[in-house]
C-alpha positions as CSV (number, residue, x, y, z in Angstrom):
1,X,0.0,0.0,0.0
2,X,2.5,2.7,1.1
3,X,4.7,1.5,-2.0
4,X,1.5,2.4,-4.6
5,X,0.7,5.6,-2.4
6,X,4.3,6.5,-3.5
7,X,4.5,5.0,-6.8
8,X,1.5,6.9,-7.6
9,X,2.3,10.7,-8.1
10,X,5.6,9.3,-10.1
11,X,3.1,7.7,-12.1
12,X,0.7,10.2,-12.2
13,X,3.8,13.1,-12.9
14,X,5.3,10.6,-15.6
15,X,2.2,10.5,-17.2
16,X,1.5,13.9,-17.4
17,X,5.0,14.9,-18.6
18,X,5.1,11.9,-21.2
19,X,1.6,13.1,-23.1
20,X,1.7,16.8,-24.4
21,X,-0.5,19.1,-21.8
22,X,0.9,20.5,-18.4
23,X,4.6,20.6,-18.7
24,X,5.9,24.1,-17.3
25,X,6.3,26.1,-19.8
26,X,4.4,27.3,-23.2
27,X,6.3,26.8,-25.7
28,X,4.2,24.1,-27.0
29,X,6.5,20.7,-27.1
30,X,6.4,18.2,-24.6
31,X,10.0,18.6,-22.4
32,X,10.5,21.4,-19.3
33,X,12.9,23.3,-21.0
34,X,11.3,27.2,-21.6
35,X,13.2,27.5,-25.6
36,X,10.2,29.1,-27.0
37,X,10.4,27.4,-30.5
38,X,6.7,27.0,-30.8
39,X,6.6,23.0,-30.9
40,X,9.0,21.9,-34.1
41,X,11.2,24.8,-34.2
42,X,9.2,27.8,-35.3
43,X,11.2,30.9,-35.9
44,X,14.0,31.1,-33.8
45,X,12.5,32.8,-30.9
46,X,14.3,36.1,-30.8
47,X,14.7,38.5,-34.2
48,X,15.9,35.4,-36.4
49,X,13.3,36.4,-39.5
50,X,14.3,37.8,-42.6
51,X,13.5,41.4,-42.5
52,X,14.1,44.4,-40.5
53,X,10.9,45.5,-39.1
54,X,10.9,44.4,-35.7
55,X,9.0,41.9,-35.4
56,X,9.5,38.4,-35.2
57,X,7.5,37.4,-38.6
58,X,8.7,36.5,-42.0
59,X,6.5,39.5,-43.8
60,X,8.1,43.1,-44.2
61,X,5.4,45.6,-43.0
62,X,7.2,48.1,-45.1
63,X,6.9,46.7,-48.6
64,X,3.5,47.2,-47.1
65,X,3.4,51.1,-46.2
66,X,5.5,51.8,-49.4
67,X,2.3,50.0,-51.4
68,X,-0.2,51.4,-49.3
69,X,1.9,55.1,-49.9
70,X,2.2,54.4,-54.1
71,X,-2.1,53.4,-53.7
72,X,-2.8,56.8,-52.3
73,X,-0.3,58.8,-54.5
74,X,-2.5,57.1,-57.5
75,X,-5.4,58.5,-56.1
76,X,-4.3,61.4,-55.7
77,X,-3.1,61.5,-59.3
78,X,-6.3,60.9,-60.6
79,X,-8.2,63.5,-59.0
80,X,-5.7,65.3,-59.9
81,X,-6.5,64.8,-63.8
82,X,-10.3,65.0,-62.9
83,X,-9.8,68.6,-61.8
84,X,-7.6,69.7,-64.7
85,X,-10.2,68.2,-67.2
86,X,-13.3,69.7,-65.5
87,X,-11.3,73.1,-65.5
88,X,-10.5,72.7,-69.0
89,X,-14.0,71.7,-69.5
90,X,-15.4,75.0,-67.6
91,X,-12.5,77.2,-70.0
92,X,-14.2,75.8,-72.9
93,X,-17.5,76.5,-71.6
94,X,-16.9,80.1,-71.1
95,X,-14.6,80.2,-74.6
96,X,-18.0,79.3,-76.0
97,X,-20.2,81.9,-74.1
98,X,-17.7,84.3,-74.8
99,X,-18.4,84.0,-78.5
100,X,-21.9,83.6,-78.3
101,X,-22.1,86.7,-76.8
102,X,-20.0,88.4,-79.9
103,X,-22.0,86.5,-82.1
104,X,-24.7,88.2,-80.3
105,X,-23.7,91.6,-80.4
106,X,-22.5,91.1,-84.0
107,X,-25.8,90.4,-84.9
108,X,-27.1,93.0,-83.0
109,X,-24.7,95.7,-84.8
110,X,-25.8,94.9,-88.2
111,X,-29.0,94.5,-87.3
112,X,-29.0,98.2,-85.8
């Protein structure tokens, strides 16, 4: 009896450290040491990726911005063109008025 009673929480702690739940630290595999490498190995654990962003993924934020920067420039572009074609649009339109109006008073002269 006392030999199960003391058998048992070896048992019990063997058990739980063999399968792959409540060992003391998180880094996912199954042993006590805290590496951090997320299980198989994952990405180094401390700035090992390929980029110089700062964090510890593989992606590069910046390539990112700089799209998100060239997007908005585009935009911008285009509006651009908008508002010099409506404003050449609006030149015409009073180009046009303009000689209406001397039409107009041409007509008017020789009428008088």
């Amino acid at each position: 009896m006392a030999l199960l009673l003391t058998s048992f929480p070896y048992v019990g702690l063997y058990r739980v450290n063999d399968d792959n739940d409540d060992d003391d630290d998180d880094d996912g595999d199954d042993d006590d040491d805290d590496d951090d490498d997320g299980g198989g190995g994952g990405d180094g654990g401390g700035g090992d990726d390929d980029d110089d962003d700062g964090d510890d993924d593989d992606d590069d934020d910046v390539v990112i911005m700089v799209m998100m920067v060239v997007v908005v420039m585009m935009i911008m572009m285009m509006m651009m063109m908008m508002m010099m074609i409506m404003m050449m649009m609006m030149m015409m339109m009073v180009v046009v008025i303009m000689m209406m109006m001397m039409m107009m008073m041409m007509m008017m002269m020789m009428m008088w």
